[in-house]
MOPAC internal coordinates of N, CA, C and O (Angstrom, degrees):
PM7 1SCF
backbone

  N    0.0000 0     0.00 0     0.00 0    0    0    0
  C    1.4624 1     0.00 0     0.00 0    1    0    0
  C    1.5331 1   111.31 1     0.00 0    2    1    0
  O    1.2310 1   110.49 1   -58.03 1    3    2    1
  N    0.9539 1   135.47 1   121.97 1    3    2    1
  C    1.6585 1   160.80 1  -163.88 1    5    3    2
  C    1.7850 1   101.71 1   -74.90 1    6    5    3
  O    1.2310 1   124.77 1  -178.37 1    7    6    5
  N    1.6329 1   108.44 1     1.63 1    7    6    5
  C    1.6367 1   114.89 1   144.19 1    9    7    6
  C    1.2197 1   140.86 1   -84.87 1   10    9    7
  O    1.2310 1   130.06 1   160.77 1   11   10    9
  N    1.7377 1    98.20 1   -19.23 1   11   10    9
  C    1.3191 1   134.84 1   171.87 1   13   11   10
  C    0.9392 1   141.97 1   -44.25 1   14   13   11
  O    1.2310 1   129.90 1   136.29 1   15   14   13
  N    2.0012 1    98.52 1   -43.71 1   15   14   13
  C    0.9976 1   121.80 1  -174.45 1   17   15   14
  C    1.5465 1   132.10 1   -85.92 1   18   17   15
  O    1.2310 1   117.85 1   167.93 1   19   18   17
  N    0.9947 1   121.69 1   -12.07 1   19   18   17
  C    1.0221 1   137.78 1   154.72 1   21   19   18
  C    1.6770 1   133.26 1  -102.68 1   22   21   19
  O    1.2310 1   118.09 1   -15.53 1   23   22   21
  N    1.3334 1   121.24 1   164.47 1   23   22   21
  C    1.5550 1   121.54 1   174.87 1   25   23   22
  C    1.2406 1   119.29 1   -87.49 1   26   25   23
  O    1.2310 1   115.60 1   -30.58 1   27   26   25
  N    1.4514 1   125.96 1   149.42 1   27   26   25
  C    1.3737 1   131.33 1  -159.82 1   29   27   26
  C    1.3484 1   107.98 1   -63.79 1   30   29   27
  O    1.2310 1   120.09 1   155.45 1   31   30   29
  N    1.5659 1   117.44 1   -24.55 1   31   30   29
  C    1.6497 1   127.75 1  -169.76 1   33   31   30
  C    1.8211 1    95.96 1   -67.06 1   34   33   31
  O    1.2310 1   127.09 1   126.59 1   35   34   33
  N    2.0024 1   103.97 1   -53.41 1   35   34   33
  C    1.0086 1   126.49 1  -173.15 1   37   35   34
  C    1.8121 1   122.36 1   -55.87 1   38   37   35
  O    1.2310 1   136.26 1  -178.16 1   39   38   37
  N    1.2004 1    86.13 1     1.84 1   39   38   37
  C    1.8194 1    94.78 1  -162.85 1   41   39   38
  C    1.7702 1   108.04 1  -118.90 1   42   41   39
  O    1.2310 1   128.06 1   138.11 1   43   42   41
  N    1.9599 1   102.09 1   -41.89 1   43   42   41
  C    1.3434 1   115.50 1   156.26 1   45   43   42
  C    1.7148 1   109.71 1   -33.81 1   46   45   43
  O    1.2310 1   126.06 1   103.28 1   47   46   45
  N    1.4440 1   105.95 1   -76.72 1   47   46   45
  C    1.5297 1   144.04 1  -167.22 1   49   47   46
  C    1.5289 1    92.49 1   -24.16 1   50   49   47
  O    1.2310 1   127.25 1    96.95 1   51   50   49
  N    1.3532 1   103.65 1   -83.05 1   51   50   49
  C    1.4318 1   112.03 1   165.17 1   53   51   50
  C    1.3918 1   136.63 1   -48.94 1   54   53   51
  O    1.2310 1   116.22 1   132.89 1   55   54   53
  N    0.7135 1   124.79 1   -47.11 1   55   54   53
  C    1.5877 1   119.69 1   176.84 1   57   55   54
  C    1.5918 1   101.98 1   -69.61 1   58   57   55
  O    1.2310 1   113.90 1   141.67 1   59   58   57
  N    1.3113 1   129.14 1   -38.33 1   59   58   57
  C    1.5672 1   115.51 1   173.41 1   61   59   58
  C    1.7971 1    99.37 1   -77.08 1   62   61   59
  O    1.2310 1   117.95 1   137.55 1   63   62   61
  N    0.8977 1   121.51 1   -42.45 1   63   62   61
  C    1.5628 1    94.38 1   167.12 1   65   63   62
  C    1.9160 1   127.92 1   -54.91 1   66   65   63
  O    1.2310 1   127.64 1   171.39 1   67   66   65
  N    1.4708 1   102.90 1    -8.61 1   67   66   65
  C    1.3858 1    88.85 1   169.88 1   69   67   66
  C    1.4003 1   120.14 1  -130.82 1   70   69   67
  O    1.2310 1   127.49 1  -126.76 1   71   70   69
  N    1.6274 1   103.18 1    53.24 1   71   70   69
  C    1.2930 1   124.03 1  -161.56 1   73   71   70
  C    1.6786 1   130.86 1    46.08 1   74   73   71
  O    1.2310 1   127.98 1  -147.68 1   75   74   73
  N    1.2731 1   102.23 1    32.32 1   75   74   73
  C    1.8712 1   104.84 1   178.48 1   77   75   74
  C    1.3851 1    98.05 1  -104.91 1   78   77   75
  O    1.2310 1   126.61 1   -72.17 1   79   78   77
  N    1.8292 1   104.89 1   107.83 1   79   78   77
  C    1.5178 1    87.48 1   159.67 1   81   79   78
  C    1.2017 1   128.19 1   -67.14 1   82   81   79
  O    1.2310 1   118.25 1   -31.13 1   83   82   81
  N    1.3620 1   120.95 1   148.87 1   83   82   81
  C    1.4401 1   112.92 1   172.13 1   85   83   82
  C    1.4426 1   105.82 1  -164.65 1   86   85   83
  O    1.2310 1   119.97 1     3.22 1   87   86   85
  N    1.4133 1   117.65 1  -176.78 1   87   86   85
  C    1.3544 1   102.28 1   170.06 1   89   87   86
  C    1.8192 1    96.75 1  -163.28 1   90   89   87
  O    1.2310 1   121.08 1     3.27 1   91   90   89
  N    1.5027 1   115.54 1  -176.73 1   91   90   89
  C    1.6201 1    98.90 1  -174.69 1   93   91   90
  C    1.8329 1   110.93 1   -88.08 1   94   93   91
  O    1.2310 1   130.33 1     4.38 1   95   94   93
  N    1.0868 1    97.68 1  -175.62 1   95   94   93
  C    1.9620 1    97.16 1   179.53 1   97   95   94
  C    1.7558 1    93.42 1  -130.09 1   98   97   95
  O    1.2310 1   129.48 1   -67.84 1   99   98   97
  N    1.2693 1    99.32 1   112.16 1   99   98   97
  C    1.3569 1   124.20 1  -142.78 1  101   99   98
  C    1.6219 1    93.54 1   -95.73 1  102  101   99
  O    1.2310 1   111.96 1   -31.57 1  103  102  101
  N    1.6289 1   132.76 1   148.43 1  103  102  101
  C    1.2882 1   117.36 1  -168.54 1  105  103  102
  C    1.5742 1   100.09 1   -91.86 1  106  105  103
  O    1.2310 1   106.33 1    13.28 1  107  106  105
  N    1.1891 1   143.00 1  -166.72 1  107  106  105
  C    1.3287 1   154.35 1  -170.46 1  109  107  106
  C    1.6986 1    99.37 1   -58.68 1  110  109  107
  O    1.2310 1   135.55 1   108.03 1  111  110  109
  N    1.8382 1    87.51 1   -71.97 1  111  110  109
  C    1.2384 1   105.37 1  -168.77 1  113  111  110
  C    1.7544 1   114.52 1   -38.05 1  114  113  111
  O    1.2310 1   121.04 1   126.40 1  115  114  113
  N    1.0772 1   115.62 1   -53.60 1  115  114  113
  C    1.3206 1   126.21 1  -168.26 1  117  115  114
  C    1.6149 1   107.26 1   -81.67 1  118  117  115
  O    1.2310 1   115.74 1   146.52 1  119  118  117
  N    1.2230 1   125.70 1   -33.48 1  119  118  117
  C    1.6726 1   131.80 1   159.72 1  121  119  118
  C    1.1942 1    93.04 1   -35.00 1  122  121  119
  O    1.2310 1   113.77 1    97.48 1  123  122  121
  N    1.5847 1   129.39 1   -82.52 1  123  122  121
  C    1.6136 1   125.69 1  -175.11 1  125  123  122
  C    1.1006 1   134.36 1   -36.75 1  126  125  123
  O    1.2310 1   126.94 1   137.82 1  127  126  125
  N    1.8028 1   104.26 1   -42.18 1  127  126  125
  C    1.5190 1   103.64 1  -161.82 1  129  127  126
  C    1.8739 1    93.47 1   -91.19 1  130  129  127
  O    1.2310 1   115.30 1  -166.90 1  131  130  129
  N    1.3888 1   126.52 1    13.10 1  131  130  129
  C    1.0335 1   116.54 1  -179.94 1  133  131  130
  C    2.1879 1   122.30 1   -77.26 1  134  133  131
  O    1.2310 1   118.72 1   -58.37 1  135  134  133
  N    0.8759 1   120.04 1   121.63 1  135  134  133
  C    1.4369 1   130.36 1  -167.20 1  137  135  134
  C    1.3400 1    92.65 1   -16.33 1  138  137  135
  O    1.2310 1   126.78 1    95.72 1  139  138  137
  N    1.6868 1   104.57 1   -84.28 1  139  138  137
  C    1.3412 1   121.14 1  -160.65 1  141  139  138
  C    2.2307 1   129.37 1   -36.47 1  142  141  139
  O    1.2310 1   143.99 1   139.89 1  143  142  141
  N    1.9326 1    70.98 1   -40.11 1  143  142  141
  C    1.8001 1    85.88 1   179.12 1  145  143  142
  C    1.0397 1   107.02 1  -101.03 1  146  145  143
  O    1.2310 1   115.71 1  -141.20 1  147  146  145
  N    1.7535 1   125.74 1    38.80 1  147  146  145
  C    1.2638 1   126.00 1   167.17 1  149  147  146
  C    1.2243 1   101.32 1  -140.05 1  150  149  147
  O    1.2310 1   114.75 1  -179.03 1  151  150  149
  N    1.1236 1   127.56 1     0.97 1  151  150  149
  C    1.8376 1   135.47 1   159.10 1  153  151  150
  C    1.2309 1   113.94 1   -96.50 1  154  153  151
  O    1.2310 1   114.69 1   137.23 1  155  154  153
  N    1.5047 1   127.68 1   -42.77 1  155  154  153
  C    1.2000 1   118.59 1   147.92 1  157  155  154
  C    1.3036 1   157.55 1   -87.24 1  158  157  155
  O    1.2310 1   131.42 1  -154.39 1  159  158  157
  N    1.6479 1    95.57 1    25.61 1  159  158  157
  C    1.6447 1   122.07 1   153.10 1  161  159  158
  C    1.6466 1    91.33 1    76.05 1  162  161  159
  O    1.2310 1   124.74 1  -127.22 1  163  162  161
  N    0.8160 1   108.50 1    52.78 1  163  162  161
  C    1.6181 1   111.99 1  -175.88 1  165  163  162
  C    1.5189 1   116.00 1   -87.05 1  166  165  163
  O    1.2310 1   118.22 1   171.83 1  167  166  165
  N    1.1909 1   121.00 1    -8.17 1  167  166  165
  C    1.6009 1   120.62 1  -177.85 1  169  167  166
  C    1.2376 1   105.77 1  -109.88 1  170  169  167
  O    1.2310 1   118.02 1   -24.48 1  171  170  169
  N    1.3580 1   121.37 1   155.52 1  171  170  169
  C    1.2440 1   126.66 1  -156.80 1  173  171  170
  C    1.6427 1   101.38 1  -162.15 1  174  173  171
  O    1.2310 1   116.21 1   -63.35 1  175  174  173
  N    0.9326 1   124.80 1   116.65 1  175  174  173
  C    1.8233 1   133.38 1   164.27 1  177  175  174
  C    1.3216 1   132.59 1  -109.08 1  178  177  175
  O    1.2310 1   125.41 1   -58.35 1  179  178  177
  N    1.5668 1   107.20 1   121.65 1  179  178  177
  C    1.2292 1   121.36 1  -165.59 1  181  179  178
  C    1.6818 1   111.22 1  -108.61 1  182  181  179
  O    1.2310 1   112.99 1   -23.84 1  183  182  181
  N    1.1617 1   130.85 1   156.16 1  183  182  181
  C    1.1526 1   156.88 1   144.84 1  185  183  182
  C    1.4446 1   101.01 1   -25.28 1  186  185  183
  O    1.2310 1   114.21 1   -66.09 1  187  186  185
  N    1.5155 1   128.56 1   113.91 1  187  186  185
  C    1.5380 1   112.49 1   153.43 1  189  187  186
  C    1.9833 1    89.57 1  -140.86 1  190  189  187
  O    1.2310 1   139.26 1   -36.66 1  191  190  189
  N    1.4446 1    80.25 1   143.34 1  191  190  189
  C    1.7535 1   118.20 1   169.20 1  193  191  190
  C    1.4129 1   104.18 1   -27.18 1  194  193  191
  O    1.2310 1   108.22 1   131.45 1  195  194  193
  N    1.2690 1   139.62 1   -48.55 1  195  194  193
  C    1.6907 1   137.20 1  -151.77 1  197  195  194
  C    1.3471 1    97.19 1  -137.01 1  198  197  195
  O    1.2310 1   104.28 1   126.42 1  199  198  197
  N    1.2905 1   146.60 1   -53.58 1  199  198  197
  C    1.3131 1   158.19 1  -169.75 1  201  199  198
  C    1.5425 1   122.65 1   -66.41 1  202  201  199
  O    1.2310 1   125.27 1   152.90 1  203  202  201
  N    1.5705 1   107.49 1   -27.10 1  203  202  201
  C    1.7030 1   109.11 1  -169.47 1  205  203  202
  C    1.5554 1   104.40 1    90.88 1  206  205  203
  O    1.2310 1   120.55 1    39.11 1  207  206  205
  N    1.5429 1   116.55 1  -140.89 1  207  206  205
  C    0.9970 1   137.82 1  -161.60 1  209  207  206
  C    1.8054 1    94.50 1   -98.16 1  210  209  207
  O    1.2310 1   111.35 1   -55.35 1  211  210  209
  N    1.2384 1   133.88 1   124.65 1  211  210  209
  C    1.1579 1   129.55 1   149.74 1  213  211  210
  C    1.6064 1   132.76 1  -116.36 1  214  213  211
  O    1.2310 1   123.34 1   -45.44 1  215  214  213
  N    1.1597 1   111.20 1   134.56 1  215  214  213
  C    1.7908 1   105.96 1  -166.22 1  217  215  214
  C    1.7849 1   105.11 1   -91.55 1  218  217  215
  O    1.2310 1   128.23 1   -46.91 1  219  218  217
  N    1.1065 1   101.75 1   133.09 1  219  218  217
  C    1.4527 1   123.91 1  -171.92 1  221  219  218
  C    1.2540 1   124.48 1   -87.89 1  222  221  219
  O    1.2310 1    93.35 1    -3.90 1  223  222  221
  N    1.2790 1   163.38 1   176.10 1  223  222  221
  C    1.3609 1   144.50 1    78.29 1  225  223  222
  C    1.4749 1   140.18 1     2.00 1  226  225  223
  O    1.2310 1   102.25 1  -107.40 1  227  226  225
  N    1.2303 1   150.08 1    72.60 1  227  226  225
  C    1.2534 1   127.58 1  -155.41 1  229  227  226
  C    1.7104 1   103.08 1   -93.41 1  230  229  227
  O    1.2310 1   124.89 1   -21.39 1  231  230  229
  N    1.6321 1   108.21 1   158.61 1  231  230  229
  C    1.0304 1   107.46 1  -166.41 1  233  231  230
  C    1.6409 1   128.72 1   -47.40 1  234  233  231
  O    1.2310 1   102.25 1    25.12 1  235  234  233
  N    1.0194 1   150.08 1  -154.88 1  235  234  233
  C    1.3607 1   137.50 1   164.08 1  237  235  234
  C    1.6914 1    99.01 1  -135.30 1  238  237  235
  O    1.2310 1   109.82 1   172.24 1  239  238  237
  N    1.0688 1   136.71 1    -7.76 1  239  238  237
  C    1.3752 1   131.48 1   173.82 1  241  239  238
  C    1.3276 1    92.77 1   -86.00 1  242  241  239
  O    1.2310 1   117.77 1   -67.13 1  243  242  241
  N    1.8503 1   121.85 1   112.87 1  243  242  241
  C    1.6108 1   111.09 1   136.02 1  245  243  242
  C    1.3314 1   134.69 1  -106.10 1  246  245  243
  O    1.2310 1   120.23 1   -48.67 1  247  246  245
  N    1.3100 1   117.17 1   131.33 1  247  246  245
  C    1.2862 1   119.03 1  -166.71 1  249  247  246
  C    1.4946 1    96.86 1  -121.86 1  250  249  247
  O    1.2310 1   130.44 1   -61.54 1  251  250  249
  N    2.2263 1    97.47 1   118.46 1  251  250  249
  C    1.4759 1    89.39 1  -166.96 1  253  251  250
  C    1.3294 1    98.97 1   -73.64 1  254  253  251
  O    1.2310 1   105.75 1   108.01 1  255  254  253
  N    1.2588 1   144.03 1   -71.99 1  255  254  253
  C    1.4514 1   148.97 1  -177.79 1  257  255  254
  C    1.7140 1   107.88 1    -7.37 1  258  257  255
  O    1.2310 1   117.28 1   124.99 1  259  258  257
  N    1.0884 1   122.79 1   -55.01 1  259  258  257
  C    1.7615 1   139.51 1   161.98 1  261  259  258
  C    1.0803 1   121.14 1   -88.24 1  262  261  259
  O    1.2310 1   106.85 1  -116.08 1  263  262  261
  N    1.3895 1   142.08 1    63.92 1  263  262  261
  C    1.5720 1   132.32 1  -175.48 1  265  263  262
  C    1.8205 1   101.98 1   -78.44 1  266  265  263
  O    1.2310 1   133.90 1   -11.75 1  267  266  265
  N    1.2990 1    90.73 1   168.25 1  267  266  265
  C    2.0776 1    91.11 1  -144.77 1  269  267  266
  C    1.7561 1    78.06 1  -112.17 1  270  269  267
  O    1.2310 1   128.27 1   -47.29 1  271  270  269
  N    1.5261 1   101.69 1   132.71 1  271  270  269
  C    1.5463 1   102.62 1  -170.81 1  273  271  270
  C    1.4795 1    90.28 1  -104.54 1  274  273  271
  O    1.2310 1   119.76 1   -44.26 1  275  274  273
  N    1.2364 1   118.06 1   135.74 1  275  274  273
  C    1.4545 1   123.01 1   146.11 1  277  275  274
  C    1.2302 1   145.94 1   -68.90 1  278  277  275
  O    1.2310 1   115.02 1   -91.79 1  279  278  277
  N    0.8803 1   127.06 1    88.21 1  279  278  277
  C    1.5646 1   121.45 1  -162.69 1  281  279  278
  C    1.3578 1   139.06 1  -111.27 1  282  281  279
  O    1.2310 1   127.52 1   171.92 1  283  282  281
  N    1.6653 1   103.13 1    -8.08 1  283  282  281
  C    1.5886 1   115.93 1   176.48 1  285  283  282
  C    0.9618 1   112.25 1  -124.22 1  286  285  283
  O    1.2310 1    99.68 1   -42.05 1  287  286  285
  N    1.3041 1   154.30 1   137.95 1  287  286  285
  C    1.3462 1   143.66 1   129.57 1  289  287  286
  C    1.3181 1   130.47 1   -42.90 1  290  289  287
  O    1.2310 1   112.47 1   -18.40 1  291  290  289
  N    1.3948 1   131.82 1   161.60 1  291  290  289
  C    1.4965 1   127.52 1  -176.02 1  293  291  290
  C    0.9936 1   128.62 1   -30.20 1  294  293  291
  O    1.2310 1    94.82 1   -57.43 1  295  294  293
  N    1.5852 1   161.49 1   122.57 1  295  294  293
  C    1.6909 1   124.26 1   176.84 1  297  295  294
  C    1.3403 1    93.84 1   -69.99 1  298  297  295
  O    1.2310 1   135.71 1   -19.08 1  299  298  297
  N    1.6444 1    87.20 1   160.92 1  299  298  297
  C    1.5645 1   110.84 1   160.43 1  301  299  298
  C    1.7103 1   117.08 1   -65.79 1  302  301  299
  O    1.2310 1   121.89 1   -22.62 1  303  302  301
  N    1.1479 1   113.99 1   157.38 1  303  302  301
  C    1.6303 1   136.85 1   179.08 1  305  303  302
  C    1.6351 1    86.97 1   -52.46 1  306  305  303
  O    1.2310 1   127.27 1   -82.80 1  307  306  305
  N    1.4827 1   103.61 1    97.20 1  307  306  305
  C    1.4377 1   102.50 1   150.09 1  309  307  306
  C    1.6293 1   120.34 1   110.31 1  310  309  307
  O    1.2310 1   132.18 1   164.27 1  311  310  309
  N    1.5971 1    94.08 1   -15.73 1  311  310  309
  C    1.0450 1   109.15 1   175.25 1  313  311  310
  C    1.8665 1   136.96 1   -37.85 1  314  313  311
  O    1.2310 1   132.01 1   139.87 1  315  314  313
  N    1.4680 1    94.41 1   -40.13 1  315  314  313
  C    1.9063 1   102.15 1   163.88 1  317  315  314
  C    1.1578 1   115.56 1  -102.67 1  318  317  315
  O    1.2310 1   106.70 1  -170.12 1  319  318  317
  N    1.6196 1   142.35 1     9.88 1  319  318  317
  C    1.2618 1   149.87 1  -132.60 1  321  319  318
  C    1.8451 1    78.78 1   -78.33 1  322  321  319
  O    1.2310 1   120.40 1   112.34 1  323  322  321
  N    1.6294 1   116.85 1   -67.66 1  323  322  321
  C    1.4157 1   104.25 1  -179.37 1  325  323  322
  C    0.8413 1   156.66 1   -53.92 1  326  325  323
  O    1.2310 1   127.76 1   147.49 1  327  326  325
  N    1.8914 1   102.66 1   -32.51 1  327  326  325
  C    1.8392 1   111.97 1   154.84 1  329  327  326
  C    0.9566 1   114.04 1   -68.12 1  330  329  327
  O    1.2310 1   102.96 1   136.19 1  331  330  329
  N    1.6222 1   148.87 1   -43.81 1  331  330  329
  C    1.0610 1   135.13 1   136.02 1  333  331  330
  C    2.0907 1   127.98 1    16.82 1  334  333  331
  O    1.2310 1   143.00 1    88.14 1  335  334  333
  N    1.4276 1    72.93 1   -91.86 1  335  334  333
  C    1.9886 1   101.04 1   166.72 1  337  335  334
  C    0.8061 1   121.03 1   -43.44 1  338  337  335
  O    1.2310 1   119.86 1   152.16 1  339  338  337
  N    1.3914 1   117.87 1   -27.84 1  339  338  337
  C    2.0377 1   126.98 1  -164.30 1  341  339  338
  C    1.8401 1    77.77 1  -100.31 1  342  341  339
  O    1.2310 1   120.55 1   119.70 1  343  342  341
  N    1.3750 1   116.56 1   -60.30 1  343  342  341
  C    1.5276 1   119.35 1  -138.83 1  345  343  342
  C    1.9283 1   112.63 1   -63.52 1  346  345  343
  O    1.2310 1   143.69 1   142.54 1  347  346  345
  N    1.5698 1    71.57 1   -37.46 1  347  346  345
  C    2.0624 1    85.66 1   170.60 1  349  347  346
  C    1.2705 1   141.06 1  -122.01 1  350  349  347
  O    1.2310 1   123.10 1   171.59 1  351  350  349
  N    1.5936 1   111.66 1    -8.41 1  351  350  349
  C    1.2952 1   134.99 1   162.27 1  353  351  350
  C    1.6550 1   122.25 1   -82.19 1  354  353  351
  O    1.2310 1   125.85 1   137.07 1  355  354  353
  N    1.6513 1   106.36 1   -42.93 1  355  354  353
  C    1.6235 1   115.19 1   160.54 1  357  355  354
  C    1.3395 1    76.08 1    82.96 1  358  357  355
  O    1.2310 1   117.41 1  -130.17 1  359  358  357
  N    1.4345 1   122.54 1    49.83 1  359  358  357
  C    1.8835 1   118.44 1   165.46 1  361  359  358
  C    1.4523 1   107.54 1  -108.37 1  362  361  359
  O    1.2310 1   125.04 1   -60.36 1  363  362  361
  N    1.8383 1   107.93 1   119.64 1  363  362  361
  C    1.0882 1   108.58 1  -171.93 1  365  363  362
  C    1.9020 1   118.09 1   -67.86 1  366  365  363
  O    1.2310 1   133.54 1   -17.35 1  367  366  365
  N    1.2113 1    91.42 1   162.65 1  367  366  365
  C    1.9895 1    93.18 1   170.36 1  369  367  366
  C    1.3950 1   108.78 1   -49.63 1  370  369  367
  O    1.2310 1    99.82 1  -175.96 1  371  370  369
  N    1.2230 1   154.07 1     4.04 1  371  370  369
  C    1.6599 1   138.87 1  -169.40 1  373  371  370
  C    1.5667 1    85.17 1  -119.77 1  374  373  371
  O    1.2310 1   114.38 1   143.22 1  375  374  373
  N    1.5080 1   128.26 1   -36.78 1  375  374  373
  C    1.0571 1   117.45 1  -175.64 1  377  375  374
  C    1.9548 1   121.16 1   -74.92 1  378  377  375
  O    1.2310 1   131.26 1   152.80 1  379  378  377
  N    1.4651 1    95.87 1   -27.20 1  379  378  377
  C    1.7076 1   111.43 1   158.94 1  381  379  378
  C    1.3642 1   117.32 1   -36.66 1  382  381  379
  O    1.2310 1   136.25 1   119.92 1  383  382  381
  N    1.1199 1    86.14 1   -60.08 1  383  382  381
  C    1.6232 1   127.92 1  -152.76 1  385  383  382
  C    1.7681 1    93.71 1   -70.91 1  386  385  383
  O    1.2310 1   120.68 1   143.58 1  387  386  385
  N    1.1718 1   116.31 1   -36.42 1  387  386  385
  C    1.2848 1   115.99 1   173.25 1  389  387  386
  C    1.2446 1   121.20 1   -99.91 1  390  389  387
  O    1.2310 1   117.10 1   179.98 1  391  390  389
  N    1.3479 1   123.12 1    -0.02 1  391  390  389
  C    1.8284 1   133.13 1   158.53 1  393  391  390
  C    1.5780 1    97.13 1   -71.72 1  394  393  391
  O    1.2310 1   118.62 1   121.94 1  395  394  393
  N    1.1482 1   120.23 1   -58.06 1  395  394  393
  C    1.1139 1   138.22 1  -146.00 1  397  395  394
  C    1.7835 1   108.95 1   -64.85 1  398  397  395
  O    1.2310 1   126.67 1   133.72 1  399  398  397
  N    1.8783 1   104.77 1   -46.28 1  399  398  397
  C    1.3111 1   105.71 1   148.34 1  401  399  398
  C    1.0757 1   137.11 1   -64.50 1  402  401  399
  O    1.2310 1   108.09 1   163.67 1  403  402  401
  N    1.2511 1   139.85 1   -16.33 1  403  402  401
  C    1.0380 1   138.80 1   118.15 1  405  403  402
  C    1.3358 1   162.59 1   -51.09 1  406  405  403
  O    1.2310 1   132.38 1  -171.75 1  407  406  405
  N    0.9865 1    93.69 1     8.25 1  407  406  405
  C    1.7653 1   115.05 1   154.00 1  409  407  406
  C    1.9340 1    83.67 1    66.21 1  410  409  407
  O    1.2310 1   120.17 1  -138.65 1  411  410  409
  N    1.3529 1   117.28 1    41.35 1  411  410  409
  C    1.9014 1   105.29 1   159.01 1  413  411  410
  C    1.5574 1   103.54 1  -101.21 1  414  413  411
  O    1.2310 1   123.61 1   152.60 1  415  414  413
  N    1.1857 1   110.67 1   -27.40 1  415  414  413
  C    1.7878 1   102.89 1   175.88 1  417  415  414
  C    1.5118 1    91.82 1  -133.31 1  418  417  415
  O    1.2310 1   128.44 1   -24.18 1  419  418  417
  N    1.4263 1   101.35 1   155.82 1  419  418  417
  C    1.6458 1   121.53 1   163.44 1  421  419  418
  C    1.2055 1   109.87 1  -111.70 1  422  421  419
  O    1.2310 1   122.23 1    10.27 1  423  422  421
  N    1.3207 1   113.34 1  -169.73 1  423  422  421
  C    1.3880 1   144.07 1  -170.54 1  425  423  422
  C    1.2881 1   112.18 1  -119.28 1  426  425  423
  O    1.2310 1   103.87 1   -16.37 1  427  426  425
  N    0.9178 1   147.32 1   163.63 1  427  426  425
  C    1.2872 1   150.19 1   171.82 1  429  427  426
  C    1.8753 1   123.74 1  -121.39 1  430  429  427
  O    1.2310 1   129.89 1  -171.30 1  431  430  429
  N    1.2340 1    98.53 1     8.70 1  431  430  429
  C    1.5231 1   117.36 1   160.77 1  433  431  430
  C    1.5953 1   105.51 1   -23.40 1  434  433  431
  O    1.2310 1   120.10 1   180.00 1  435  434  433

């Protein structure tokens, strides 16, 4: 792939030389170990259901007067798929109930 071919520095470089902002999409690992989001306490780990402990992004707006509470971890795959279904589709429970045997939506149990 002709993205390949070059390095992410090498690809930045260029595209801001021809006026595209952009910038790279950086993996976890390297989000953390980056200066800035490690001086400004930027990671944050939450509690999730199946996973353990996972370390986050934390927001970058602080507002001392409002400090921003964290309180959920990611949902799981699928997790609102039914309130969802009920909330904007107006699909009753028998009709769930019959996706559901059918293996078109899961649960996230």
């Amino acid at each position: 792939p002709p993205m390949r071919q070059r390095t992410t520095h090498a690809w930045v470089e260029a595209l801001e030389a021809a006026g595209v902002p952009c910038g790279p999409i950086n993996p976890l690992d390297d989000v953390f170990a980056d200066p800035q989001v490690r001086h400004r306490g930027m990671r944050i780990d939450l509690p999730h259901p199946t996973a353990g402990s996972v370390p986050l992004v934390a927001n970058p707006i602080r507002l001392a007067a409002s400090p921003i509470e964290y309180a959920a971890p990611p949902p799981l795959l699928g997790a609102h798929t039914q309130e969802i279904l009920r909330a904007l589709l107006g699909l009753p429970e028998e009709e769930l109930a019959r996706l559901r045997d059918d293996n078109v939506i899961g649960t996230c149990s």
